[in-house]
N, C-alpha and C positions, 0 to 999 in steps of 0.2 A: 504494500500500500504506500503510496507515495505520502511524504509528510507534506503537513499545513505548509505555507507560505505565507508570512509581510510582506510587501513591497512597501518601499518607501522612495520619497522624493528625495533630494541631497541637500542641496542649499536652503535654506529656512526650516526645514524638518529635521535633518541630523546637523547640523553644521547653522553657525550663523557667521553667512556671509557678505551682509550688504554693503556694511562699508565701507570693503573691496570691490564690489562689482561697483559701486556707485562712483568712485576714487580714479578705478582702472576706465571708466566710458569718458569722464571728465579727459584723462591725460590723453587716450586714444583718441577721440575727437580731437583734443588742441592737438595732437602730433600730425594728422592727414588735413591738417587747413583748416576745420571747420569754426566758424567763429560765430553760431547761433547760438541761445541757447539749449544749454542740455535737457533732455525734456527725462528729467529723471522718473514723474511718474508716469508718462508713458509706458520706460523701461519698464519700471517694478513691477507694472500690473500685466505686462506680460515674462515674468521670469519663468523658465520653465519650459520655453523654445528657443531652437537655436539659435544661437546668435546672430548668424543670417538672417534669419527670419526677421527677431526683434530688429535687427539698423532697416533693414527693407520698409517693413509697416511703421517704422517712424520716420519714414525718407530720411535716413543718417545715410553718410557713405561706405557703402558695403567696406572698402576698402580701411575700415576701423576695425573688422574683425581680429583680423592678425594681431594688431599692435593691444589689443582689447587683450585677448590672449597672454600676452607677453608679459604685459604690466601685471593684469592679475597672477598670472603665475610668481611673479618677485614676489608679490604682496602675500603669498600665502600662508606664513606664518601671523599672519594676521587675523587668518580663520581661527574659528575655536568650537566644540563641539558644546548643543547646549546640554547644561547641566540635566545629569541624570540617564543620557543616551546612552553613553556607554556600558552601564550597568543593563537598562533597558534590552538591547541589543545580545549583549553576553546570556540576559540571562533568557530569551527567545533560543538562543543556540545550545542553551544545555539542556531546553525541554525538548529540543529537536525539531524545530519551529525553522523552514527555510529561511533566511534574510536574503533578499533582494534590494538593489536600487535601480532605480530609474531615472537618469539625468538629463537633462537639456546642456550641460556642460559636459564639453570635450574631454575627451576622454583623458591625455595628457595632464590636463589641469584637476579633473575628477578624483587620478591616481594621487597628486600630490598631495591632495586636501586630505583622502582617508589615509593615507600616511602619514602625513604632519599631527591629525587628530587624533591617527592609534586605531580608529576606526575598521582599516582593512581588513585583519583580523575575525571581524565578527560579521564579516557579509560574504554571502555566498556565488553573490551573480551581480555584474554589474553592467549597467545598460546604456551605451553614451547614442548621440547621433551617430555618433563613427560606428556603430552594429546595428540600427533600424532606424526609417525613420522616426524622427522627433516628436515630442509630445505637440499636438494634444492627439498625432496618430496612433491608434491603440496596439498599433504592430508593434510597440517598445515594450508595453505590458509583456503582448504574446510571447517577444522575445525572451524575458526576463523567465517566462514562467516556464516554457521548454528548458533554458539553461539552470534552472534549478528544480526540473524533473517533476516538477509537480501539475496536476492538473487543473488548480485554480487557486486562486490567489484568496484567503481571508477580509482581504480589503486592501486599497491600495492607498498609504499616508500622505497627504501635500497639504501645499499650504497656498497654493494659486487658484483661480479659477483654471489657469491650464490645467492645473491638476486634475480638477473635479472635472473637466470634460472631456479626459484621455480615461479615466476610471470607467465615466459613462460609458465612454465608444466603448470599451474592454470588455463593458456588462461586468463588472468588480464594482462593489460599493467601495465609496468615496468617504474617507476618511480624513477629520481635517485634523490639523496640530496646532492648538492652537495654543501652544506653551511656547510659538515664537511670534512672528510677524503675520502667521496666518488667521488671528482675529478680525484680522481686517478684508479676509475674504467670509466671513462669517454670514455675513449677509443671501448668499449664495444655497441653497437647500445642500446639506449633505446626509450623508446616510450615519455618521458616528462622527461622533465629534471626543478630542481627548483634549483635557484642560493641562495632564503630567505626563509625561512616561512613564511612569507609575500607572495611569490608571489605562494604559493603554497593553500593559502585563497584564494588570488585575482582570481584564476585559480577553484578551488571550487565554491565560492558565487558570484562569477562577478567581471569585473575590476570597478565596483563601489563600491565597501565593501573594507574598508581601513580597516588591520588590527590593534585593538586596544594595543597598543604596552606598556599601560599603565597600565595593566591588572595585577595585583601581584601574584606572582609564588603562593604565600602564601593562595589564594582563593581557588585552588586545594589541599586543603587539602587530605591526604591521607583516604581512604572509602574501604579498601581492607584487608579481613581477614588472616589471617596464611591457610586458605586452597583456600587462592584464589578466594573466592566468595568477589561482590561487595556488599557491603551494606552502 
């Protein structure tokens, strides 16, 4: 029998990374000429697609992508996992619970972030543009859910309206997180909503499995090659 499956989102759901993506569009933009304004909420409200996509549907110059890439990757010790993930995650993986992600960030930069965080460690399958199309096409789910051998997904965790409408197409209820920046897509109907990580175990293993909150980021050591395979 195939075990349960998570999917989760990466940026605002395991990882809090805005004030690097919002840092790295600012200097990428002033690097390729452009001298409008940055239209940050544009960006935010579509995180979650590639980044193609986002400069396109906000007529930015494609040609920010690269340098967009490059800056955030310097910056990425500047990411940080939010508080409780990591326990969160470890402890899905000792119940035997598949962990998945799902990104709208390259793959490259994806790698760095769950290794800088410690995070690699405790995720099974990782899903960038560079292996299916991008959210909100539900082909990234499918993808996710074939490389971690299971036949459907529990629910799939984000914190965008992309999120919630890559869940839809999937037919996977949509789970919001809203212990980061994902309050603010709240407004949106979802099928489960999580105020902790903690209550997003308790909602997994039963309201009798307290999550072990003493758990050291530091056990998840990073187990994730440069092409992405886990060993």
């Amino acid at each position: 029998m195939a075990r349960p499956a998570v999917i989760f989102d990466l940026d605002g759901v395991l990882v809090d990374s805005w004030g690097v993506a919002r840092r790295a569009l600012a200097a990428a933009l002033a690097e390729v000429g452009f001298t409008g304004e940055v239209p940050l909420a544009g960006f935010r409200v579509r995180l979650g697609k590639p980044l193609p996509v986002i400069l396109g549907e906000l007529g930015l110059p494609g040609s920010a992508a690269a340098a967009f890439d490059r800056h955030a990757l310097a910056m990425t010790e500047a990411v940080t996992a939010f508080p409780g993930v990591a326990a969160l995650l470890l402890r899905l993986r000792r119940a035997e619970v598949a962990v998945g992600v799902v990104t709208g960030k390259a793959r490259t930069r994806s790698l760095a972030v769950l290794e800088h965080t410690r995070l690699a460690g405790a995720i099974d399958a990782l899903v960038t543009p560079d292996d299916a199309p991008g959210k909100p096409d539900p082909a990234a789910l499918r993808h996710c859910l074939v490389a971690l051998g299971a036949d459907e997904a529990l629910f799939f965790v984000g914190d965008t309206a992309v999120d919630r409408q890559t869940a839809r197409a999937a037919a996977v209820p949509a789970a919001l997180a809203a212990w980061g920046p994902g309050r603010a897509a709240a407004v949106e109907p979802w099928d489960l909503r999580f105020e902790t990580p903690c209550a997003l175990v308790r909602h997994v293993l039963g309201a009798d499995k307290v999550l072990d909150t003493g758990v050291a980021a530091a056990t998840l050591a990073p187990s994730m090659n440069s092409r992405g395979d886990w060993i």
